[in-house]
Every structure is written in C-alpha cells, then in structure tokens.
C-alpha positions as a printed NumPy array, in Angstrom:
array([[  0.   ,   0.   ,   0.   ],
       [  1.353,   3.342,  -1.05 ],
       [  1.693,   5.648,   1.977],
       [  0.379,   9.107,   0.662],
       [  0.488,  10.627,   4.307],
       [  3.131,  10.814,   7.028],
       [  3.184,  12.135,  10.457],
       [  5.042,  14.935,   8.419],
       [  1.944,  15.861,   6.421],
       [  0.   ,  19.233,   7.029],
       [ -2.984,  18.386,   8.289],
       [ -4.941,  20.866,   5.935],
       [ -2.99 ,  19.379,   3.237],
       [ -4.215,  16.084,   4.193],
       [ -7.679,  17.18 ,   3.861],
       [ -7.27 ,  19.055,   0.913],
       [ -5.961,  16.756,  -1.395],
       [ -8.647,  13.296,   0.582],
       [-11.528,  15.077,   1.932],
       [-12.821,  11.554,   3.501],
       [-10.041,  12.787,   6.079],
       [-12.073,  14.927,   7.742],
       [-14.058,  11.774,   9.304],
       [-10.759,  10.456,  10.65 ],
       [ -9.388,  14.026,  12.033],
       [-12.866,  14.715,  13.588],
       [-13.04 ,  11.213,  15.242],
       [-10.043,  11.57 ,  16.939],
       [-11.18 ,  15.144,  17.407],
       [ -7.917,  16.659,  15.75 ],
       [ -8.615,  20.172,  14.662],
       [ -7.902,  20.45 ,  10.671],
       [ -9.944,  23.893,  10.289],
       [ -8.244,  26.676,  12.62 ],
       [ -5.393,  24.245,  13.752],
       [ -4.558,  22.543,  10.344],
       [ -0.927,  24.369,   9.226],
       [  0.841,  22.271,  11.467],
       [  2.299,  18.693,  11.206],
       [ -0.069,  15.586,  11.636],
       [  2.65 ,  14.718,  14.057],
       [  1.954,  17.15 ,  16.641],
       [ -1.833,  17.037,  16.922],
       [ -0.892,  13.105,  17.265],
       [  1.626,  13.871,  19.698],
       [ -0.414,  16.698,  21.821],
       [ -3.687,  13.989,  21.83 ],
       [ -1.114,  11.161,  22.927],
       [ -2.754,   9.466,  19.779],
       [ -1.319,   5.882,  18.391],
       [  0.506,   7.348,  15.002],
       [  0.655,   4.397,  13.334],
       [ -3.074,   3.627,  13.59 ],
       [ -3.9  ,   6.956,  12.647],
       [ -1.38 ,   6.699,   9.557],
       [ -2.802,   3.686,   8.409],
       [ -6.54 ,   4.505,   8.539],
       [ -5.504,   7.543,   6.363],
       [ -3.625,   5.65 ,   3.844],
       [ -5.913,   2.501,   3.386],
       [ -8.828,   5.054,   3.376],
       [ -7.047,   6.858,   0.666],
       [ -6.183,   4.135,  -1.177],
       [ -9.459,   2.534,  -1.241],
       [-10.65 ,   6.003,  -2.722],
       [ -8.319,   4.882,  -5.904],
       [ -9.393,   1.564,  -6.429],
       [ -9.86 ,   1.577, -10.237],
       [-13.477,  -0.537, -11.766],
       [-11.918,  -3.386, -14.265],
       [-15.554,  -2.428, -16.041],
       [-15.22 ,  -1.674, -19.766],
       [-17.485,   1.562, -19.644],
       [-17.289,   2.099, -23.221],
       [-19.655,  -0.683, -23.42 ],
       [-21.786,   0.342, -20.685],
       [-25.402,   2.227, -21.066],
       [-25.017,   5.817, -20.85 ],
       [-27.673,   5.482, -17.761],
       [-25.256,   2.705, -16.295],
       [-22.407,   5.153, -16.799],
       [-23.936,   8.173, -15.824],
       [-25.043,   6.311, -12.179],
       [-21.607,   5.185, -12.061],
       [-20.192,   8.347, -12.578],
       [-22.792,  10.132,  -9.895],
       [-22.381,   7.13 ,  -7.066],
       [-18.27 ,   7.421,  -7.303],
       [-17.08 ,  10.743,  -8.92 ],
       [-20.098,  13.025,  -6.813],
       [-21.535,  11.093,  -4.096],
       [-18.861,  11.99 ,  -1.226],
       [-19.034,  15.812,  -2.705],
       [-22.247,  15.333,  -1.659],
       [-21.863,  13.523,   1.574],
       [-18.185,  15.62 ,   2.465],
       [-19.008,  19.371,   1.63 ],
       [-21.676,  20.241,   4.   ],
       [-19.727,  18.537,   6.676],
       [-16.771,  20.773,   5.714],
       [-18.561,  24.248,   5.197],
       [-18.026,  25.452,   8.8  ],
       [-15.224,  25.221,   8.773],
       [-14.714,  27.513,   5.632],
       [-13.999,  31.102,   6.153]])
C-alpha cells in the first residue's frame, strides 16, 4: 500500500488533497480547520494518539478512494455510466461538503 500521508503531512494538506479525512481528524477530534498548518505529528503527539493507527486509517482510506473498476465503460449504457459516474465521482461531494462548510472562512 502506497503511503500518501506521514506524520510529516500538514494536516490541511491532508484534507485538501482526501476530503474523507475529515471523518478520521474529527473522530479523533484533531482540529484540521483553525489548527490545520501544522504537522499531523503534533496534533498526534499533543492527543497522545497511536501514530501508526492513525497513519494507516488515512492511507488505506485513501487508497481505497483509488481503487480503479476493471468495467469496460465504453460498453456500458449511458444510464449505467452516468449512475456510475454520480455514485463514485459526486456522491462523497455530496456527503463531504456540508460537513466541511463550517469550517470555511
């Protein structure tokens, strides 16, 4: 598994680039908003947070996320592709943004 994040990563970064972070940060109640210029290390460190665990729900979240279809979509339906396209591409746009907007200045 490819590891996207480290506990050098900006935590804004993080959730810039994987959105689906924010769940994670907000479980663990690690402020990404107001807080998120610093290292993932030292919200981690100032929690007394397991890094590794952390690390790893980030990166096989994130990596999930990129799991390509082996479907041949050229020959799919237009309605088949079109669902497809809403349920993958949109869906957690959908799900993540309002979630998110608060903490938008």
């Amino acid at each position: 598994m490819e590891k996207r994040f480290t506990e050098q990563s900006i935590i804004g970064d993080i959730v810039a680039q994987f959105p689906k972070a924010s769940d994670i940060f907000k479980a663990y109640k690690i402020d990404f908003c107001c807080g998120g210029q610093r290292p993932l290390k030292e919200a981690i460190q100032e929690r007394n947070l397991d890094s590794k665990a952390i690390l790893e729900q980030l990166n096989t979240l994130y990596a999930q996320s990129l799991e390509k279809d082996e479907k041949n979509w050229s020959e799919a339906s237009y309605s088949e592709l079109i669902d497809h396209i809403i349920q993958k591409h949109h869906r957690y746009l959908a799900e993540e943004l309002p979630n998110l907007s608060p903490y938008v200045t």
